[in-house]
ZAMARGU-4260 file (C-alpha; in steps of 0.2 Angstrom, whole numbers, plus 5000, padded with zeros to 4 digits):
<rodrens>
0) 4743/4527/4787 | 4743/4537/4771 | 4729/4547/4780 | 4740/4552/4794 | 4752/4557/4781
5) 4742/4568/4774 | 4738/4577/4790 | 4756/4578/4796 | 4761/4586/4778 | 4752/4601/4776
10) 4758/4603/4794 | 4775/4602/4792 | 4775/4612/4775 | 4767/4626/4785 | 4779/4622/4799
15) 4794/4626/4784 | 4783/4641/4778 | 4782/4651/4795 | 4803/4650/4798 | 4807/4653/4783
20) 4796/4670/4782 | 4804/4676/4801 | 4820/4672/4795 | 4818/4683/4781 | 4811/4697/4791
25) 4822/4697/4804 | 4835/4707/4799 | 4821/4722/4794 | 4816/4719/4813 | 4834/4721/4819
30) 4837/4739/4814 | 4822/4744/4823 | 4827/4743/4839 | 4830/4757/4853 | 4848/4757/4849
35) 4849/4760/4830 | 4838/4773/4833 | 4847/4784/4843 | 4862/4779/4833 | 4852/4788/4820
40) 4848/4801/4831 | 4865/4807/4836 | 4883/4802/4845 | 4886/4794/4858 | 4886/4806/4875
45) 4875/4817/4866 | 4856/4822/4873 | 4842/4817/4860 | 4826/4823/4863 | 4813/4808/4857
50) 4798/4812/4847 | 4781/4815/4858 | 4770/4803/4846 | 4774/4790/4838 | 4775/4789/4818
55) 4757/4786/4816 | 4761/4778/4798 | 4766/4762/4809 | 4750/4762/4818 | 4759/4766/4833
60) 4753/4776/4848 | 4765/4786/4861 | 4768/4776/4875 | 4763/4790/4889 | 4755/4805/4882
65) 4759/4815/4899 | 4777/4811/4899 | 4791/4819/4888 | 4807/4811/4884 | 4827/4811/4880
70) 4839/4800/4879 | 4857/4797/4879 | 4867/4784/4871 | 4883/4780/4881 | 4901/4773/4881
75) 4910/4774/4897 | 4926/4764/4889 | 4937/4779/4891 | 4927/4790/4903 | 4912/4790/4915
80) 4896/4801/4908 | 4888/4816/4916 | 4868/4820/4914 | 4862/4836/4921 | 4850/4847/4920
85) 4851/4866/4927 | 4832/4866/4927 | 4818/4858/4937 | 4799/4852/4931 | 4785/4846/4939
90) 4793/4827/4939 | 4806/4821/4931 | 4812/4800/4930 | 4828/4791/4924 | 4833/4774/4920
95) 4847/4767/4913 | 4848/4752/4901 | 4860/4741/4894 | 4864/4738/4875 | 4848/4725/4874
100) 4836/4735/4882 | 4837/4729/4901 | 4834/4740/4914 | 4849/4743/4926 | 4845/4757/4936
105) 4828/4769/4938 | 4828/4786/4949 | 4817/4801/4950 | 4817/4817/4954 | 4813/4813/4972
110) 4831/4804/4974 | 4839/4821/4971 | 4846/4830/4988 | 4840/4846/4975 | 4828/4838/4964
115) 4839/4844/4950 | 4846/4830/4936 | 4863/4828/4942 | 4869/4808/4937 | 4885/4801/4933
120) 4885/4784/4924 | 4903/4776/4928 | 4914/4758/4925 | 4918/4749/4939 | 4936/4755/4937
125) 4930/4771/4937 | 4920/4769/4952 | 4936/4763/4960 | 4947/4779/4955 | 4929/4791/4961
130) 4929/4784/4977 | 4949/4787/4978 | 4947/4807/4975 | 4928/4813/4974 | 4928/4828/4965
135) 4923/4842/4974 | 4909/4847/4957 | 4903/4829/4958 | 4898/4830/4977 | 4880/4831/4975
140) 4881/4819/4960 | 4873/4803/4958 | 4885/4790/4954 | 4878/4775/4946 | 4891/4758/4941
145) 4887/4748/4925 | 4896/4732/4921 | 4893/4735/4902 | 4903/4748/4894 | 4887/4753/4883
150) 4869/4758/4885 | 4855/4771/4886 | 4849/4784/4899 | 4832/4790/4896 | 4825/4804/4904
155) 4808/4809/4907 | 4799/4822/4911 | 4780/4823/4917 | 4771/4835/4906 | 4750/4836/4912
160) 4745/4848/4898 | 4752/4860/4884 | 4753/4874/4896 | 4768/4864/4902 | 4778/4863/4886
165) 4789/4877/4890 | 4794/4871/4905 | 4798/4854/4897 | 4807/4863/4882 | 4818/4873/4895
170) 4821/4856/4905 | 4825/4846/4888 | 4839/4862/4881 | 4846/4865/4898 | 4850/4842/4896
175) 4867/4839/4894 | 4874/4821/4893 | 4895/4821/4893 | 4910/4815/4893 | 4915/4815/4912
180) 4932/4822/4910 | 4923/4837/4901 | 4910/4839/4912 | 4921/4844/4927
</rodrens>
C-alpha cells in the first residue's frame, strides 16, 4: 500500500504543478491573439496591412511567403462595412472570421463579376433593409450576412516574387475597409 502511495504522489504533485503554471500563463496567452493585435494595429473599419514575416524573436516563420495580407477589424452594430479595392493583382482571396477566429465566409478574386475587391459585410437586419432598396453603387457588390456583430476580414494577395511588390503595395493603398453609410 504505501508503495502505491508513493507512485500515485509524485504524480498528483506534478498533476498540481502543470495547472497551476497554465493558469499562470494564460492571461500572457490571451492578448496574443489575432484580435488584440489588430486592436493594436488600428480602429475598427480601418484597413491594416499585416507584416510579411513573422517577428523572428518568437521563433516564428510567415505563414505563406508568396501571399501578402490586410486585414480589417469590424463592427457592423450600427452600419454594414465596405472593402474594396480599385486595383487588381495576380490573385487576390478573402475570408471572414468571427470574434474567436472561426471562419464564416472565404472568396477570391475568381467570385468577382470584375475580379476587383468589392465586399460588403452586413447584419441580418441590414440584409433585410438591402434587399428592400439595393443601392444602385452596391450592384456589383458582394453582400455577405454575419450573425456576430464583430469580426475580421483578411485579404490577401498572391505575390510570386519581389518584382511583384509594387503591384501588391498599389493593391494594399488603393484597400479601403468602411462604414457602409460612408462608402456610398
Amino acid at each position: 500500500m504505501l508503495r502505491l502511495a508513493y507512485t500515485i504522489l509524485p504524480g498528483l504533485v506534478g498533476a498540481a504543478i502543470v495547472h497551476i503554471a497554465i493558469l499562470l500563463l494564460l492571461p500572457a496567452y490571451a492578448e496574443r491573439d489575432a484580435w488584440s493585435r489588430l486592436e493594436q494595429a488600428g480602429a475598427p473599419n480601418s484597413f491594416v496591412r499585416l507584416p510579411e514575416a513573422a517577428s523572428a524573436t518568437r521563433g516564428a516563420r510567415a505563414p505563406d511567403p508568396f501571399m501578402a495580407a490586410g486585414a480589417c477589424r469590424f463592427d457592423v452594430s450600427a452600419s454594414g462595412v465596405r472593402v474594396q479595392s480599385s486595383q487588381k493583382p495576380l490573385f487576390w482571396s478573402v475570408s471572414v472570421y468571427n470574434r474567436w477566429g472561426h471562419n464564416i465566409y472565404s472568396l477570391n478574386d475568381r467570385t468577382a463579376s470584375d475580379g476587383l475587391l468589392d465586399l460588403v459585410v452586413v447584419s441580418p437586419d441590414q440584409m433585410i433593409d438591402l434587399r428592400k432598396e439595393l443601392p444602385e453603387t452596391l450592384a456589383g457588390s458582394i453582400i455577405i450576412e454575419v450573425e456576430e456583430d464583430i469580426g475580421i476580414v483578411v485579404v490577401r494577395v498572391f505575390r510570386p516574387d519581389a518584382t511583384f511588390a509594387p503591384l501588391v503595395d498599389e493593391f494594399f493603398a488603393s484597400t479601403r475597409c468602411e462604414l457602409l453609410q460612408d462608402a456610398i
